[in-house]
N, C-alpha and C positions, 0 to 999 in steps of 0.2 A: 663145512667150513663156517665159523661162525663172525659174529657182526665186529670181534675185534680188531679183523684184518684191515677193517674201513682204514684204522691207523696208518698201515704201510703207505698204502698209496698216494693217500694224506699228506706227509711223511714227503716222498717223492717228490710230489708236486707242490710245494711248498719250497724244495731244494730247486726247482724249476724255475719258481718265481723269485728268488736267490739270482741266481745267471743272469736271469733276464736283467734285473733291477741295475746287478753291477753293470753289463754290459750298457745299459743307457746312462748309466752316471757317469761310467769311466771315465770319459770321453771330454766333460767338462774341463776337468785339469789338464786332461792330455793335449788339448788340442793345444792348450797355449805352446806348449812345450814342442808339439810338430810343428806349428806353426813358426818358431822361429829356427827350428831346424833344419828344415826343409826348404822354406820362404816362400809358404802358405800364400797367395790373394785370398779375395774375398770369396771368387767361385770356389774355388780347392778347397778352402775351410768344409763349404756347405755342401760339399760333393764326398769330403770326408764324413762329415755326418750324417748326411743322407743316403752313402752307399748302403747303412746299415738298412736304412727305410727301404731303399728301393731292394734289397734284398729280400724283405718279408712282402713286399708285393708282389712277388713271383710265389714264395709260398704260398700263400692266400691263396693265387690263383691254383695251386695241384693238392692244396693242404685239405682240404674236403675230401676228395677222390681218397688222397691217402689213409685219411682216420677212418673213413666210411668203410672202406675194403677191408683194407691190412691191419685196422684194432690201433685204439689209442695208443697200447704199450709199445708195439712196433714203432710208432711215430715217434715216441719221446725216444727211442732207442735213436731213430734216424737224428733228431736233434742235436741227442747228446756228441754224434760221430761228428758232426757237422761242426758244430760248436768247440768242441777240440781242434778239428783243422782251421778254423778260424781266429783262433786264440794264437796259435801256433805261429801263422802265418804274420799276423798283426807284430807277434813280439818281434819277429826276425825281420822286420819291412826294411831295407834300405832304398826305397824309394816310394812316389806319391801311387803308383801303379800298386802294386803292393798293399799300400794300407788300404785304398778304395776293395782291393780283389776282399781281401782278410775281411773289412766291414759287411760286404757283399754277404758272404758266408753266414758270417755270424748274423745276420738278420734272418737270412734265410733259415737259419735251425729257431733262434727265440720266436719265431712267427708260430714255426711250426708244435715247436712246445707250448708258449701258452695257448691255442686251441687244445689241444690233446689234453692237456691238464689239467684247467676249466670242466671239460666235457668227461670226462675220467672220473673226475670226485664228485660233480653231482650226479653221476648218474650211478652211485656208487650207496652215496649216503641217505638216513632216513631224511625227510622232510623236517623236521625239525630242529634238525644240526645243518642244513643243508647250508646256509647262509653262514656260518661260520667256518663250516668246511671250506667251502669254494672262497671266501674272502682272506682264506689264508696264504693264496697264490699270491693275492695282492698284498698280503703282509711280506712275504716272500720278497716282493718287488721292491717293497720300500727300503725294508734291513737290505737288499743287496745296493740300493744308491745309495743308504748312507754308507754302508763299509767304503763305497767307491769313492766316494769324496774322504771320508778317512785316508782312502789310502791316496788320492789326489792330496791329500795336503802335508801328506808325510813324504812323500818326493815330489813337492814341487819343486826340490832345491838342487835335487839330482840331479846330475848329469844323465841325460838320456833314459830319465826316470819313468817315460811314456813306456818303454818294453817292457818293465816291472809292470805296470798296470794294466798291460794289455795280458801279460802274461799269466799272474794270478787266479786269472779267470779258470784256468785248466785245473785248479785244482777244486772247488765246487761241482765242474762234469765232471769228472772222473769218480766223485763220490755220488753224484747221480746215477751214472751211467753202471754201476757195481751193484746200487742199489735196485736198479728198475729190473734187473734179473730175476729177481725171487717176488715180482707182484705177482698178483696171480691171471693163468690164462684167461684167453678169451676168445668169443664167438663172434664176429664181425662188429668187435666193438664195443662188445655189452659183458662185464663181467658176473660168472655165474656163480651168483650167490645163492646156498641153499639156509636159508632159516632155520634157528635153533626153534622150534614151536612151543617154547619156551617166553622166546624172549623174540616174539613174532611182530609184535609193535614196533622195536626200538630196530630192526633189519629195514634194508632196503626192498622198498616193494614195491616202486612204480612200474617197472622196465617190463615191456611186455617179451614174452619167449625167444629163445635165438629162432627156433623156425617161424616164427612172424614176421621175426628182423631180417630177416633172408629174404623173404618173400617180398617184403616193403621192399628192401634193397633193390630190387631190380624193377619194381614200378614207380619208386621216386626220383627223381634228376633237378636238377637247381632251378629249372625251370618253373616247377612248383612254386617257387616263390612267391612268383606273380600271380596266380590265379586267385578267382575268390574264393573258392572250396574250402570249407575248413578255418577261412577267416585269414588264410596265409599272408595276403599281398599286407594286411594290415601288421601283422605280427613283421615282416619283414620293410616294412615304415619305420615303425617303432625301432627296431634293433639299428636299421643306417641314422634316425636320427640322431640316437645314444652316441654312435662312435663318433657320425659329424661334428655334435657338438664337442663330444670332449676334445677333439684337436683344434675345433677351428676358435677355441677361448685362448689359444697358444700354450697350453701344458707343457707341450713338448720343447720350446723353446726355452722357457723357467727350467727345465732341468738339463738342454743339452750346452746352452749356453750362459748359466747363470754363473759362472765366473767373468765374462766377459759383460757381462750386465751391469755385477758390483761394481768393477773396477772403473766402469763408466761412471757408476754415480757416488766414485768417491771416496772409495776404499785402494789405499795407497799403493798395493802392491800386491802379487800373484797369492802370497802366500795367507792375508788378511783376505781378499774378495774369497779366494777355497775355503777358509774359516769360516766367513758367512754363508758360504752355499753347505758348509757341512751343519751348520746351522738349521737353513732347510730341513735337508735329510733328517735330522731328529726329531721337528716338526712332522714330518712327512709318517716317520716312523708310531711315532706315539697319535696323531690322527689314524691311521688306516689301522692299530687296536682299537680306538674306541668304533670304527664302523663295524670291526667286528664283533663286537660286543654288543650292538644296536640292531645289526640287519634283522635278526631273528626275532626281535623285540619292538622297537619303534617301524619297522616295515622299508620298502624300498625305497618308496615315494615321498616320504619325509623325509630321507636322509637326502634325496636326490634334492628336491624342491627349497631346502634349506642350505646346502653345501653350494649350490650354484649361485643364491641368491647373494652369498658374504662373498661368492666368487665376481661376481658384478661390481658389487660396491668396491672389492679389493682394488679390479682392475682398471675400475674406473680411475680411483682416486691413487695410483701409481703414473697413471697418464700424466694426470694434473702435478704431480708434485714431480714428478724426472720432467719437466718442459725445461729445464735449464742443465742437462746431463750431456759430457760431453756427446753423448751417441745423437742428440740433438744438435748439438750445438755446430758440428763441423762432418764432415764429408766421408765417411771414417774411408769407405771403398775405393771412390775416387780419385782419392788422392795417397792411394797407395803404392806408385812409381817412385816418389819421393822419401814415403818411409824404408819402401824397398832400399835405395839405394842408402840409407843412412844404418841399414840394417850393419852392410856389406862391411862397417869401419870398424864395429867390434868382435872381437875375440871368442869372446865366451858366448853363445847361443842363452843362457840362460836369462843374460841381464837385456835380451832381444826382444821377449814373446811380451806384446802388449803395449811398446813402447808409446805409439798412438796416442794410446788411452791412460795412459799414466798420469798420474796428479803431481808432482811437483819437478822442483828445481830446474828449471831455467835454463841453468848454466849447462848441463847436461844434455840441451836440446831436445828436454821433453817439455812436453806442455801442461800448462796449470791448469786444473781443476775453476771451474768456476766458483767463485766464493759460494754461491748461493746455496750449492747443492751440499754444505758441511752442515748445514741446520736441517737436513732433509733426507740424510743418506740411510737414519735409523729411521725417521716415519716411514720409507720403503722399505727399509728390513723387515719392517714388522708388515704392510700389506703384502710384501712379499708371502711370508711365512703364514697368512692368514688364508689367501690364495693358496698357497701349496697343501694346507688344512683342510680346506673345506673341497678341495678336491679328492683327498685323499679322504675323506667322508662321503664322499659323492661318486662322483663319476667314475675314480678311477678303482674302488669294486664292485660299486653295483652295477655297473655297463654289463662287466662279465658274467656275475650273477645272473642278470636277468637275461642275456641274452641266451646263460647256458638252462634258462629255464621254461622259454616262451615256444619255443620250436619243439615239433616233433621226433621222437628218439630215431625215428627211419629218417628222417632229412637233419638229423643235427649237425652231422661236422659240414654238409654243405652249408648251412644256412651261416653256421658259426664260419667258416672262410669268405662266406659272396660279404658277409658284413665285416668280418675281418678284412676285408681287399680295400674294403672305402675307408677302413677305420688308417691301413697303412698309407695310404693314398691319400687320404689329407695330414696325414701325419708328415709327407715327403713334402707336401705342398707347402705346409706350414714353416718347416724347418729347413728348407730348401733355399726359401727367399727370404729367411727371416733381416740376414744383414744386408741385403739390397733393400727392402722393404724399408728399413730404418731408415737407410741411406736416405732413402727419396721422401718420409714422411716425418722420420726423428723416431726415438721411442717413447714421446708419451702420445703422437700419434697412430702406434702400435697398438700401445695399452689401451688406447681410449675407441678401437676399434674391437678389440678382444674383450672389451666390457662391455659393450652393447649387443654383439653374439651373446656374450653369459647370461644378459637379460630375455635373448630370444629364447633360450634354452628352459629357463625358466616356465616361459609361458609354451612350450610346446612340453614337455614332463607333465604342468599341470593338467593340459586339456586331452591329453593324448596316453600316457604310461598307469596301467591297470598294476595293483598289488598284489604279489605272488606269495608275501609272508607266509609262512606256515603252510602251505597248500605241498600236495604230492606232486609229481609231475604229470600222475595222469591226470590227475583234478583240473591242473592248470591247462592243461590241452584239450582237456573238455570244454572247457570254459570259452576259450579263445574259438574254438570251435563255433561259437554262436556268434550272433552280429554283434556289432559294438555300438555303444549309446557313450554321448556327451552330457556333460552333467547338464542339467534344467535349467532354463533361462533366468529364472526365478531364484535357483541356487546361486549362482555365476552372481546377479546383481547384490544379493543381499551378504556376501560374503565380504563386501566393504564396511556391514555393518553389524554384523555381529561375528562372535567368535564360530569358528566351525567347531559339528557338533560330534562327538565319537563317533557317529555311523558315517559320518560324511569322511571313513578316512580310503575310500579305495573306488573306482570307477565301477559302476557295472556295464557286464559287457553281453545284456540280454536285450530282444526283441526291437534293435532299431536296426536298421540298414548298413551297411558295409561301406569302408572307406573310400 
């Protein structure tokens, strides 16, 4: 079997990150549209959004055991079944029970597929496609948010336009789940590839033996984690700090609620704040190609240390400029008794979802936009879409890169789940309480907390995340294998004054002591 096949799989998981992407966009449109259907509060919004989270925290927790045991392909098989009945369920919901079950679901299978698909293509591909292969999940992610706000802004006007957009979804799994049939088998996980000895270079050749991986198999357990042996507890540092940071800068909130964002600061009506969230998404789209274009070339650590730093300055200076946005300015949770019952006198559920936050006329019994925020609503479109940039440069493919890179192939899908469980776990937290949070601080004292995290982030990448460019896997496991050293006192002080120099572009992780 030769090294063409890397394709398929590729291929697949790429379709993986497709699902995923739509399934966390959908949602932005939809919600306004449940929400005045239904007569959403503020819990029930964020219990509708976060069923999907708390769902992939239950995978986390059995999603190791499963990839480890039963082989990647089986997993995205289970996804895909999953993700069908949770499509299914979501379109047909005629109640709040209903759409939390369906969200449920569907968290639980994208949890379980992007580990398996991560862990499938790099451990599949040579070392020097490896960072483009795997960053293509993440392109996967972003074309399926932006189709999902495409398709959020083309029924935003429909009636009952949320079950089209939940529904949709089934036809992406089903050309997955057709597809993952003809990958090719496998041996606890590890697919067996034999080299053309031809073209012995450009094959995969890190992965050691399936009877090695058997035998590992039954001597390693998640517990490994923690020890020092082998350098693990530090490798497993680095990976929870990756996922911490990228949710606790609020990622997740810019994309499950960025229609209710705009229309805070300013953008008139459902179908204009979806425009600018589909905005985003092409942003989003055209950043996470250029990271893949770079991973392989500029390295991990410069894309990371750079994307987070414009992500600091974005979010800061989103705080400062929304202090006058209505999500500031009034009570939005609070005083939702009141809009409840004003909901109750109209007709049509469409002219319902958002009225709160709605910017004009008076007469109508909505309320006006602050003047202020008309000179300001495009300076945050744009640190918006700078932020969702430099994340999708950043964090949101080299987290999965590196973390499908730093672990060993006997504890991979554990280690990739124990950091998967915190990555969805602050991902619930974040998105949980995002509009109580406001409620109690506004959102530019959101954003102005979410920027000084990004600044943390910053400085824990720099001092702490070793470069895996180019490197094999076993290379990189050797390596990590040894102590880890901090850069020199003397480097750290003089790096204020001059430029850093080509060697200084990756940690070494030889002869000092362990974390």
């Amino acid at each position: 079997m030769g090294c063409p096949i890397v394709v398929l799989p590729t291929a697949v998981s790429t379709l993986g990150g497709l699902v995923f992407g739509y399934e966390l966009g959908i949602i932005s449109g939809a919600l306004m549209q449940l929400k005045a259907q239904f007569h959403l509060t503020c819990v029930q919004q964020e219990t509708v959004v976060s069923a999907l989270l708390i769902g992939a925290v239950f995978a986390s927790l059995v999603g190791g055991w499963l990839i480890d045991r039963h082989g990647r392909r089986t997993s995205i098989l289970v996804s895909n079944l999953l993700l069908l009945c949770g499509s299914l369920i979501l379109s047909s919901s005629n109640s709040f029970l209903m759409l939390v079950v369906g969200r449920l679901s569907v968290g639980f299978a994208i949890c379980i597929s992007s580990m398996s698909c991560c862990i499938f293509v790099s451990e599949m591909v040579p070392s020097h496609r490896r960072g483009l292969m795997v960053t293509l999940y993440e392109a996967g992610v972003t074309v399926g948010i932006l189709v999902a706000y495409a398709v959020n802004y083309v029924l935003a006007g429909v009636l009952e336009g949320w079950r089209y957009m939940f529904g949709l979804a089934v036809a992406p799994c089903l050309a997955q789940l057709v597809s993952v049939w003809v990958l090719p088998s496998q041996n606890q996980g590890l697919v067996q590839l034999v080299p053309d000895s031809q073209n012995m270079s450009d094959c995969p050749e890190e992965e050691p033996s399936s009877n090695q991986v058997l035998k590992d198999h039954k001597r390693f357990t998640i517990f490994h984690l923690f020890q020092r042996k082998d350098n693990l507890r530090s490798r497993t540092l680095i990976g929870l700090g990756l996922v911490l940071f990228q949710q606790f800068t609020g990622q997740p909130n810019v994309l499950f609620y960025a229609s209710t964002i705009f229309q805070s600061m300013g953008f008139k009506n459902n179908a204009s704040a979806i425009l600018a969230s589909l905005g985003l998404g092409i942003v989003k789209v055209v950043a996470t190609f250029v990271a893949m274009l770079c991973a392989d070339k500029a390295g991990r650590r410069p894309l990371l240390i750079g994307g987070c730093s414009v992500m600091a300055l974005g979010l800061i200076l989103i705080g400062f400029l929304s202090r006058n946005s209505l999500l500031d300015a009034t009570r939005h949770c609070s005083s939702e008794p009141c809009f409840n019952n004003t909901m109750q006198v109209h007709k049509n559920p469409m002219e319902l979802d958002l009225m709160k936050i709605s910017n004009h006329t008076t007469d109508a019994g909505l309320l006006d936009m602050p003047p202020a925020m008309g000179s300001y609503n495009w300076l945050i479109l744009i640190c918006m879409m700078s932020v969702v940039a430099a994340f999708s440069v950043s964090f949101g493919p080299m987290t999965w890169l590196i973390l499908s890179e730093i672990f060993p192939a006997e504890l991979r899908g554990r280690a990739f789940a124990f950091t998967n469980f915190f990555n969805w776990v602050a991902n619930l937290i974040v998105s949980f309480s995002f509009l109580s949070v406001i409620d109690a601080i506004g959102l530019s004292g959101t954003f102005f907390i979410y920027g000084v995290i990004a600044v943390a982030a910053v400085a824990f990448i720099y001092f702490l995340l070793p470069e895996t460019k180019g490197k094999s896997l076993q290379d990189i496991d050797q390596e990590l294998r040894q102590k880890r050293q901090f850069p020199h006192k003397e480097e750290f002080c003089s790096v204020f004054q001059r430029r850093r120099s080509p060697d200084y572009q990756r940690l070494s992780w030889t002869n000092t002591s362990s974390i």
